[in-house]
C-alpha positions as CSV (number, residue, x, y, z in Angstrom):
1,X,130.4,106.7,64.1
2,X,127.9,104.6,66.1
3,X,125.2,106.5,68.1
4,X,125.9,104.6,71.3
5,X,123.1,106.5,73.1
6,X,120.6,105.1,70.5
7,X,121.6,101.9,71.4
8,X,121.7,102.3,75.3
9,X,117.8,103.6,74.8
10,X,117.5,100.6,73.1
11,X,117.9,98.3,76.6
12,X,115.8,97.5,79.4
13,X,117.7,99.5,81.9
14,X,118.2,102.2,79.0
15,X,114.9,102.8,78.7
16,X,114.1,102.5,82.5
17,X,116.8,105.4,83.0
18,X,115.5,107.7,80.1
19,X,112.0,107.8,80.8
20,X,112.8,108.4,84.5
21,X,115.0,111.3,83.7
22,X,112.7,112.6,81.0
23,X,115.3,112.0,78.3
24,X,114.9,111.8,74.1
25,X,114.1,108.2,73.7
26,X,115.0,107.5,69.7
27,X,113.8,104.4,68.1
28,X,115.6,102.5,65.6
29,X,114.1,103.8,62.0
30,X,113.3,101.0,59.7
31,X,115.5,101.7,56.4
32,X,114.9,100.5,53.0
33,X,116.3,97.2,51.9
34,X,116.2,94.1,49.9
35,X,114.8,92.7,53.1
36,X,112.6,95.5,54.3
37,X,111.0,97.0,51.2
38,X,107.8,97.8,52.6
39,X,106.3,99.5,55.9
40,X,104.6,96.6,58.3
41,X,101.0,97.1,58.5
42,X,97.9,98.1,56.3
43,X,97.3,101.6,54.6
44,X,94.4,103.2,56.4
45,X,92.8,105.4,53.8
46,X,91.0,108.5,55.4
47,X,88.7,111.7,54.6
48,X,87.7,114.7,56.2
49,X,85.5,117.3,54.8
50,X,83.2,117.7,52.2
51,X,83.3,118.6,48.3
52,X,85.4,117.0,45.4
53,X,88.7,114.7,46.1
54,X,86.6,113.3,49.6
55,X,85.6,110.3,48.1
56,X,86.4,107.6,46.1
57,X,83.1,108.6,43.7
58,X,84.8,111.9,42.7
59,X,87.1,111.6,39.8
60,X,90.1,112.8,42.4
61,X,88.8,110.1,45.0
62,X,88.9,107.1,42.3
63,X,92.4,108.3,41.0
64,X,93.7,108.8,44.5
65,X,92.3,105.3,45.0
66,X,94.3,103.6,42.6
67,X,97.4,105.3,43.5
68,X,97.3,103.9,47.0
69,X,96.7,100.4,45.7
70,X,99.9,101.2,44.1
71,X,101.6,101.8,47.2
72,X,102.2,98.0,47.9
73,X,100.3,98.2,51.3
74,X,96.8,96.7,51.6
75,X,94.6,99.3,51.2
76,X,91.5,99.4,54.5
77,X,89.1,101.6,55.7
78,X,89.4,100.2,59.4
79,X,92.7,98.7,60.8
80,X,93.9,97.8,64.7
81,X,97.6,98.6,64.0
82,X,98.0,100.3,60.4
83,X,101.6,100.8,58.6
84,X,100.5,104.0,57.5
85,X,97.8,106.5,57.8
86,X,96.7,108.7,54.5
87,X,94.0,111.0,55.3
88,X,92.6,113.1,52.4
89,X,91.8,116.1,53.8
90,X,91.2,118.2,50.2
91,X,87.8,118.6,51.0
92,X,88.6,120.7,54.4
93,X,87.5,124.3,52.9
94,X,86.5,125.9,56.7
95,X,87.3,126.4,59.9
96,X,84.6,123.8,61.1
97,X,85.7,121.7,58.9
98,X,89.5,120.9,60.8
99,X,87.3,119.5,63.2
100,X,86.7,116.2,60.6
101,X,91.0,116.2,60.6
102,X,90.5,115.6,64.8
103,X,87.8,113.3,64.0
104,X,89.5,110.8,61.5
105,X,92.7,110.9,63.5
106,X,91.9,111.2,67.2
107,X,90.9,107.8,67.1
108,X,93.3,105.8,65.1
109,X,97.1,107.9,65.9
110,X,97.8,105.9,68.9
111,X,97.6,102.4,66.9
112,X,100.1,103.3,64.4
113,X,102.8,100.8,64.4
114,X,106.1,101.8,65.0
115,X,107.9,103.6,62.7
116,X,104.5,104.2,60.7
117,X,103.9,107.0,58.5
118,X,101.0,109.8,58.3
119,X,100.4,111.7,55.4
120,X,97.6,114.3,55.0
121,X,96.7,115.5,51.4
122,X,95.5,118.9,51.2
123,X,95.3,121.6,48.4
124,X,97.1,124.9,47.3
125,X,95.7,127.7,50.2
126,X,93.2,129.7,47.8
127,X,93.7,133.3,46.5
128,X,90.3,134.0,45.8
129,X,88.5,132.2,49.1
130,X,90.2,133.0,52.4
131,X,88.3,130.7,54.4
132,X,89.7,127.4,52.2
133,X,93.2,129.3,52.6
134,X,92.6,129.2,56.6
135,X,91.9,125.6,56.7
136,X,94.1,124.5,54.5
137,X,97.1,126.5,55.9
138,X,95.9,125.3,58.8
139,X,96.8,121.6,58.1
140,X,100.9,122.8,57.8
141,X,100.4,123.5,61.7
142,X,98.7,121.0,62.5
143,X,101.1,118.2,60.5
144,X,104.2,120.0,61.6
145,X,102.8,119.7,65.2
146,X,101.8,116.2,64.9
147,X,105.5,114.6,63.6
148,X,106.9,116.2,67.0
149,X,105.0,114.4,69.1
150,X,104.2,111.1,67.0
151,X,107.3,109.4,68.4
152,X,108.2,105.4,67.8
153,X,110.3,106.4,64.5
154,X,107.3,107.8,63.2
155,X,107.0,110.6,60.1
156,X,104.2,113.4,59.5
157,X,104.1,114.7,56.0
158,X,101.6,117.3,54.5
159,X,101.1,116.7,50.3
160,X,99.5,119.6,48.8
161,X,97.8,118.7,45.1
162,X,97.2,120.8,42.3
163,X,94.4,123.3,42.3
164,X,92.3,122.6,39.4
165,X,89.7,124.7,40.6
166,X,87.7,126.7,37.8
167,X,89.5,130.3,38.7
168,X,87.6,133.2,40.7
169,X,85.0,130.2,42.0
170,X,84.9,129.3,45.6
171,X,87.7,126.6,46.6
172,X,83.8,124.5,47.8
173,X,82.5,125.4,44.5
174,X,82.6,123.4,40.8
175,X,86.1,121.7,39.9
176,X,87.5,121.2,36.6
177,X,87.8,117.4,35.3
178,X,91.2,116.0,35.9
179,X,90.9,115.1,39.4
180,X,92.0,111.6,38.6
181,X,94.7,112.9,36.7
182,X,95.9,115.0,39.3
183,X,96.0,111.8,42.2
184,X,98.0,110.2,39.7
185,X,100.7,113.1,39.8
186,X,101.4,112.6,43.5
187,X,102.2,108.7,42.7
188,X,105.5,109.1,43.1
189,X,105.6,111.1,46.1
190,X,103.2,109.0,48.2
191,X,105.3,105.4,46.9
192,X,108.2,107.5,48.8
193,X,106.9,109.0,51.4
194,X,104.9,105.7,52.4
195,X,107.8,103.3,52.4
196,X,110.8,103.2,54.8
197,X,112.7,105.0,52.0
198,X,111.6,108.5,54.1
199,X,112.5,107.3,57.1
200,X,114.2,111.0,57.8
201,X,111.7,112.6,56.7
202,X,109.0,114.4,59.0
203,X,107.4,117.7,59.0
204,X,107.6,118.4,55.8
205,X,104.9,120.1,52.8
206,X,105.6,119.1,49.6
207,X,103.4,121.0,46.9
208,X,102.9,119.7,43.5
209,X,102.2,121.0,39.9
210,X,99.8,119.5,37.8
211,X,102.0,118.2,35.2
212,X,101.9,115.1,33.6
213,X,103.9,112.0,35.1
214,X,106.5,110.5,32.9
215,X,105.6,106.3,33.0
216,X,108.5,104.1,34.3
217,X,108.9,101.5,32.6
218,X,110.6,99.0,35.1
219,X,109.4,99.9,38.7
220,X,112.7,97.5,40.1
221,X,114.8,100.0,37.7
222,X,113.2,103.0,37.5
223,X,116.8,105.0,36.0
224,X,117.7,102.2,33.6
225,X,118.7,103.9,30.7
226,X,118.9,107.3,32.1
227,X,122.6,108.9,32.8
228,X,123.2,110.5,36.3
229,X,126.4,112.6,36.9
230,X,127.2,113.2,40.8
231,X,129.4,116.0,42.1
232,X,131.0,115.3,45.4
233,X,130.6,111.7,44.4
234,X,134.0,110.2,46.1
235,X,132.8,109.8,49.8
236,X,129.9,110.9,52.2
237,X,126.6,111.9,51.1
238,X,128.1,111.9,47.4
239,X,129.2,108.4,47.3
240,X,125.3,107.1,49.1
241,X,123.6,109.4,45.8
242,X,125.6,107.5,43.3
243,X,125.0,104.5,45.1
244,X,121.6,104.4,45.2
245,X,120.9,106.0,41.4
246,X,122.9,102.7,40.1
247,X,121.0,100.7,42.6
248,X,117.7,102.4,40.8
249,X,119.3,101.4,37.3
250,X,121.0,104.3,36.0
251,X,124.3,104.5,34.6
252,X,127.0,106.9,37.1
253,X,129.0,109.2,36.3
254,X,130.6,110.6,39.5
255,X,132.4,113.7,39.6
256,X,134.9,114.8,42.4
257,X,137.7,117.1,42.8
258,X,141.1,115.2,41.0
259,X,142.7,115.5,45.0
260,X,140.5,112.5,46.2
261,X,141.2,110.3,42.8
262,X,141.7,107.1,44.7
263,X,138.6,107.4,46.8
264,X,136.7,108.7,43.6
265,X,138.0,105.9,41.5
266,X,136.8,103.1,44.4
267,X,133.5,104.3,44.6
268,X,133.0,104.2,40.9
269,X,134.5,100.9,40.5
270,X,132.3,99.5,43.3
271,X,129.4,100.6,41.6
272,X,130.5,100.2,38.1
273,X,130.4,104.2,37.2
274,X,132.2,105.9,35.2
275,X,134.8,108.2,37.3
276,X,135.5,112.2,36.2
277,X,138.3,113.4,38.3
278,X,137.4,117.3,37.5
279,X,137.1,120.6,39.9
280,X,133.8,121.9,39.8
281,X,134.9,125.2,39.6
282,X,137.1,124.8,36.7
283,X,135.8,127.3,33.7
284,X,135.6,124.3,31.4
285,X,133.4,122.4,33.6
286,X,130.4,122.2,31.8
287,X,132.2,121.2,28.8
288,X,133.8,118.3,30.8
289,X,130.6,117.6,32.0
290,X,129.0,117.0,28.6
291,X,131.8,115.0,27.1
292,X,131.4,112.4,29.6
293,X,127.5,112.1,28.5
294,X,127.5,112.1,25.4
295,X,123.6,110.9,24.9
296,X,122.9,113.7,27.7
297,X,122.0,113.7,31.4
298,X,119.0,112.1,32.3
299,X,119.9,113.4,36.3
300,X,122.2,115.6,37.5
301,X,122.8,115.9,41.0
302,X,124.6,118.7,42.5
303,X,126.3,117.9,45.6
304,X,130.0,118.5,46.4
305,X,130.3,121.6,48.5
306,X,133.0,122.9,51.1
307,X,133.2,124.8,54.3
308,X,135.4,127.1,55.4
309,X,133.8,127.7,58.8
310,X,135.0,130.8,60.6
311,X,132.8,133.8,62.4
312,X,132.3,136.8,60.0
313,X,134.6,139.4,61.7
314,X,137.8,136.3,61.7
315,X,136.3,135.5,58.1
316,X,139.1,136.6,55.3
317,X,137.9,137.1,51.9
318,X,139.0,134.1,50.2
319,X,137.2,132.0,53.0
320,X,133.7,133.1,52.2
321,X,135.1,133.4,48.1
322,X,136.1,129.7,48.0
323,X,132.8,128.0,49.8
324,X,130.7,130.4,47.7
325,X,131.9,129.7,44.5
326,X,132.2,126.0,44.9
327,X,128.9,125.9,47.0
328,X,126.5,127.9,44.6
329,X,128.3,129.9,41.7
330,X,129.8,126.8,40.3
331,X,125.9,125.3,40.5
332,X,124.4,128.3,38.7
333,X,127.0,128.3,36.4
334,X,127.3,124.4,35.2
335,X,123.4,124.2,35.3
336,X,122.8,127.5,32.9
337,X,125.8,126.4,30.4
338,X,124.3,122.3,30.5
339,X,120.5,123.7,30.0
340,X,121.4,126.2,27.5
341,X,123.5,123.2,25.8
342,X,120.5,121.0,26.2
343,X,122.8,118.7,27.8
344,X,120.0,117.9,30.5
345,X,117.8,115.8,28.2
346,X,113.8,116.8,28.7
347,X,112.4,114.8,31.0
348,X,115.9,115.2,32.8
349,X,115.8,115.9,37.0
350,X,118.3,118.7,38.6
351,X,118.7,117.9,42.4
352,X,121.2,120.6,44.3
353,X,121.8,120.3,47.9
354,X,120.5,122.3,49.7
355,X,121.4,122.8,53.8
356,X,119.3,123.8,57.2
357,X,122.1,125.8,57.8
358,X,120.8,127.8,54.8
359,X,117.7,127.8,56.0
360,X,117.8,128.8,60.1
361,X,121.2,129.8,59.6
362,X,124.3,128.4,61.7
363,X,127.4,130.3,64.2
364,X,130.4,130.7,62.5
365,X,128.5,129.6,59.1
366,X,127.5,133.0,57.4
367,X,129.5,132.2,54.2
368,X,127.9,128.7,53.8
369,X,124.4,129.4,55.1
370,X,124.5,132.2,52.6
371,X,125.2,129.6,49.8
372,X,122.6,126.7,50.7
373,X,120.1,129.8,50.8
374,X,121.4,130.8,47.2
375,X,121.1,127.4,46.2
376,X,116.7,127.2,47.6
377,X,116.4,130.7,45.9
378,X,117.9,129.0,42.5
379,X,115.6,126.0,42.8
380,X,112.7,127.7,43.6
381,X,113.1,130.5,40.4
382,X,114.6,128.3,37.6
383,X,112.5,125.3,38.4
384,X,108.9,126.7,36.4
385,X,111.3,128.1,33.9
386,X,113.7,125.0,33.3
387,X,110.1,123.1,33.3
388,X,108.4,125.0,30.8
389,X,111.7,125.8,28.6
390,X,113.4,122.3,29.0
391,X,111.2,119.8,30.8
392,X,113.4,119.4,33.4
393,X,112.3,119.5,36.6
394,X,114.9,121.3,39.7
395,X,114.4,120.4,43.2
396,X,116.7,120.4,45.9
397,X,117.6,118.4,49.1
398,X,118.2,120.0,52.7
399,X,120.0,118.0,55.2
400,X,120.1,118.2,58.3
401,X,122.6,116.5,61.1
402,X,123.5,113.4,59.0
403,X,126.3,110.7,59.9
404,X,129.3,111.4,58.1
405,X,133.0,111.3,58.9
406,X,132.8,115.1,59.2
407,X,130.2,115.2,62.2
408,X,132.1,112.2,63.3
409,X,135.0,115.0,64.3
410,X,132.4,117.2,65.8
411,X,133.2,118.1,69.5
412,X,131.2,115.5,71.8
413,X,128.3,118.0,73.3
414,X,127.9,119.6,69.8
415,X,127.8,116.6,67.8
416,X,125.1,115.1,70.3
417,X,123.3,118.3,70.3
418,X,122.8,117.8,66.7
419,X,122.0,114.4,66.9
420,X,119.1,114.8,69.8
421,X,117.3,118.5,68.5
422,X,115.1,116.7,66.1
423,X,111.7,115.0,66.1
424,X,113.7,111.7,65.8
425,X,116.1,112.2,67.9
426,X,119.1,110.8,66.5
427,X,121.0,111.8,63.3
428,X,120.3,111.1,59.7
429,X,122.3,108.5,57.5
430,X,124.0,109.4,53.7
431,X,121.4,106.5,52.7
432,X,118.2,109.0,53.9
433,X,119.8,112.2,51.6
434,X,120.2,109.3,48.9
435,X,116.5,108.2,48.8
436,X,115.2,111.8,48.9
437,X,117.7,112.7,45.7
438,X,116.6,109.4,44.0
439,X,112.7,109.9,44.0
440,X,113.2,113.4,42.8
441,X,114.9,111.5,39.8
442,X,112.1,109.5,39.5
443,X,110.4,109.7,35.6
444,X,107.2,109.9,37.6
445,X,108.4,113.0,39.5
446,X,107.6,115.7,36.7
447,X,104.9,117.1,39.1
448,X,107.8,117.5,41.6
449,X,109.3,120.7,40.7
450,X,110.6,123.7,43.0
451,X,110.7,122.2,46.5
452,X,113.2,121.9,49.0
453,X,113.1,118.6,51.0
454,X,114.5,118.7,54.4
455,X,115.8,114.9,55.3
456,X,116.5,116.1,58.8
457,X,114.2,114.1,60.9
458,X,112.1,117.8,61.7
459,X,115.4,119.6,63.4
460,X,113.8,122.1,65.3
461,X,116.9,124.5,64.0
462,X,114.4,126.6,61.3
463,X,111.1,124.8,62.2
C-alpha cells in the first residue's frame, strides 16, 4: 500500500504544513538498484583517540584502509558534503577520550548528504579494563542517539571489531598482530552498511568474530554456485529473500506451505527456482529439505512464520501451539536434523527471522513475541557452536513495521502508528529484510555470526 503521507511531506505545501505543526517529516530512502548502486558523495574516513587501529600506520589502520577503498566511494580525509561518514573510534579507551568522538563529528554531521550513512567502529567493551569498557559502551549511546536525530533518510550504525588484545593487558596497552586481518573481517559489513542496500537500517551494533573471510569470487554474483532454500518463499518478505539471493547468483529453492502452490510456483518461475510445496512442520521436513539439495545448502533462510494474534486470557491452546511450532520448533528442529546431516555445507549461512515483537514484546502477541525471542535465544547459542562444529555461521533478521499485504489490512491509526514510531519515519520494504538476509549470506560474512539485525528503521518499540 502506498504511504500517501510520505508523499504529501514530499510537497511544498506538505512540508510547509508539517514543520508548522511539528509533524514526522520522512524522506524518500534511496534503495539499491541497477541504477543506484552506490551512496552519492565521498567516504570521509575519521579517528578519534589514541593507541592501535587510529591510524593508517598501524597494521588495523592500513587494513581498515584498504577495506574502505573497497567500498566503491572515494575515499577523503576532508569533504563539503560526504556520502558517508566512518569514524574509527577503536582507539577511544577513556572517558576523555569521547571527547575526540564530538570532535571529529561535531563539525562535519550537518554536511552529510541526504540519505548518508555514519558508521563508528569501536571494539569489544573490555573485561579486564573498565575504563576502555566505559568508553566504548559509551559509543552504543551515543550512535543510538545520533540515528534519532540524524534525519534526511539518514542511518547511524556502531561496528564493534574483534579484540585481539594480548589477554589480562590494558585495552591501551600492546596488541597482538592481526590488526590488518581483523579490518579485513568487517569488509562485508561496511560494503553493506555503506551502500543504500541498509537503507532500513539505523541504530544498530553489530559485533564481529575474528574469523577468517571466505573470498568471493565474483563480487556482481557473490551466491553463484551456492544453493539457498527459502521457507515462506511464496509472497511477502519470503518471495523479496528469494528474489534477491538469485539476483546475488544463487540457485532457489523456495519452500512454502502446499495451500499457496500457485503463488509459490509464480514466484519460483519468475525467478527461475526451484519450487517445494512442503509444510514446515511436517516430521519429514528435513528429509524433504535435503532431497531437493542434493549438493547441500550453501544458505538457508528461515522465514515462513504465522500468527494467531489473540490476548493471553482469549488465547486457546492450539492458538499459541500452532504459531509456536511453526514459528520456532519447526526452526530448531529442521536446523539440528540439516546440521547433524551436514546438509548445510561448511562455509554454509543460517538466517532465521527474527521479530521486534520478540524483542519489546507486542498486545495481544504473547504467543508470537515468545517465538521471535526463542528464535534470538537460538541464534545467539548455536551460532559459536554451529561455527566451530560445522563452519556455518547463524544470524538472524528482526523486522520491524515493513510493507506487506498484512499491515496493508492493519486498522488506519495502528498501521500509521507503525509506520511513524521510528527514526525514519515511515515503514520498511520486503526489499530492506532482503538485503539484510543476503549480506549475512555473503562468503565474506564468516565473521558475522550470532547477531540479530533489526531492519526497522530504529522503531523506538524495544530501543
Amino acid at each position: 500500500m502506498a504511504d500517501r503521507y510520505l508523499h504529501f511531506t514530499g510537497t511544498a505545501p506538505g512540508r510547509f504544513l508539517t514543520r508548522r505543526l511539528g509533524l514526522p517529516q520522512p524522506a524518500p530512502l534511496r534503495r539499491w538498484s541497477l541504477d543506484t548502486p552506490r551512496l552519492e558523495g565521498p567516504l570521509l574516513h575519521l579517528t578519534a583517540g589514541s593507541g592501535a587501529g587510529a591510524g593508517a600506520d598501524t597494521e588495523t589502520g592500513a587494513g581498515l584502509a584498504e577495506v574502505l577503498a573497497g567500498v566503491g566511494l572515494p575515499v577523503v580525509g576532508r569533504a563539503d558534503r560526504p556520502g558517508a561518514i566512518v569514524l574509527d573510534a577503536t582507539g577511544v579507551t577513556t572517558a576523555a577520550g569521547l571527547g575526540d568522538v564530538h570532535a571529529a563529528l561535531h563539525p562535519v554531521v550537518r554536511s552529510l548528504a541526504p540519505g548518508g550513512r555514519v558508521v563508528v567502529l569501536g571494539t569489544v567493551p573490555s573485561p579486564d579494563d573498565h575504563h576502555q569498557a566505559a568508553a566504548q559502551q559509551a559509543l552504543e549511546g551515543f550512535v543510538r542517539s545520533l540515528g534519532k536525530e540524524i534525519g534526511r533518510g539518514s542511518t547511524v550504525q556502531l561496528v564493534r571489531l574483534p579484540d585481539v588484545r594480548v589477554p589480562g593487558v590494558p585495552a591501551s596497552g600492546i596488541r597482538l598482530p592481526g590488526g590488518g586481518a581483523t579490518a579485513q573481517g568487517a569488509a562485508s559489513t561496511l560494503r553493506f552498511l555503506l551502500s543504500p542496500r541498509s537503507a532500513y537500517v539505523s541504530g544498530q551494533v553489530i559485533e564481529l568474530t575474528d574469523a577468517t573471510p571466505e573470498p568471493v569470487t565474483d563480487p556482481a554474483a557473490p551466491l553463484a554456485g551456492r544453493t539457498a532454500l527459502v521457507t515462506g518463499a511464496a509472497r511477502g518478505i519470503g518471495a523479496a529473500v528469494a528474489s534477491v539471493l538469485a539476483r546475488d547468483g544463487a540457485r532457489v529453492v523456495a519452500l512454502d506451505v502446499p495451500g499457496v502452490r500457485e503463488d509459490l510456483e509464480r514466484t519460483a518461475a519468475r525467478l527461475g527456482a526451484t519450487p517445494l510445496p512442503l509444510d514446515i512442520t511436517a516430521p519429514d521436513a528435513a528429509d524433504r529439505i535435503a532431497a531437493a539439495a542434493p549438493d547441500g545448502l550453501g544458505v538457508l533462510v528461515h522465514n515462513a512464520g504465522i500468527t494467531r494474534d489473540r490476548r493471553l486470557a482469549n488465547m486457546p491452546a492450539d492458538r499459541w501451539t500452532s504459531v509456536v511450532d511453526v514459528n520456532l520448533d519447526s526452526v530448531l528442529r529442521t536446523t539440528d536434523e540439516l546440521l547433524k546431516g551436514g546438509a548445510v555445507t561448511r562455509g554454509g549461512r543460517i538466517v532465521a527471522t527474527a521479530s521486534i515483537a520478540g524483542i519489546a514484546g507486542n498486545n495481544g502477541q504473547t504467543n508470537y513475541a515468545a517465538s521471535k525471542a526463542g528464535i534470538i535465544g537460538l541464534v545467539r547459542s548455536l551460532g559459536p557452536r554451529a561455527a566451530a562444529d560445522h563452519g556455518v555461521t547463524v544470524n538472524a533478521v528482526a523486522p520491524g513495521f515493513i510493507e506487506t499485504k498484512m499491515t496493508a489490512a492493519v486498522p488506519f491509526f495502528i498501521r500509521e502508528a507503525g509506520r511513524r514510531m521510528n527514526s525514519l519515519s515511515q515503514g520498511g520494504l520486503p526489499v530492506d529484510v532482503a538485503e539484510a538476509v543476503a549480506w549475512f549470506a555473503q562468503p565474506d560474512s564468516t565473521a558475522v555470526n550470532g547477531q540479530v539485525l533489526r531492519v526497522c528503521g530504529q522503531s523506538l518499540l524495544g530501543a
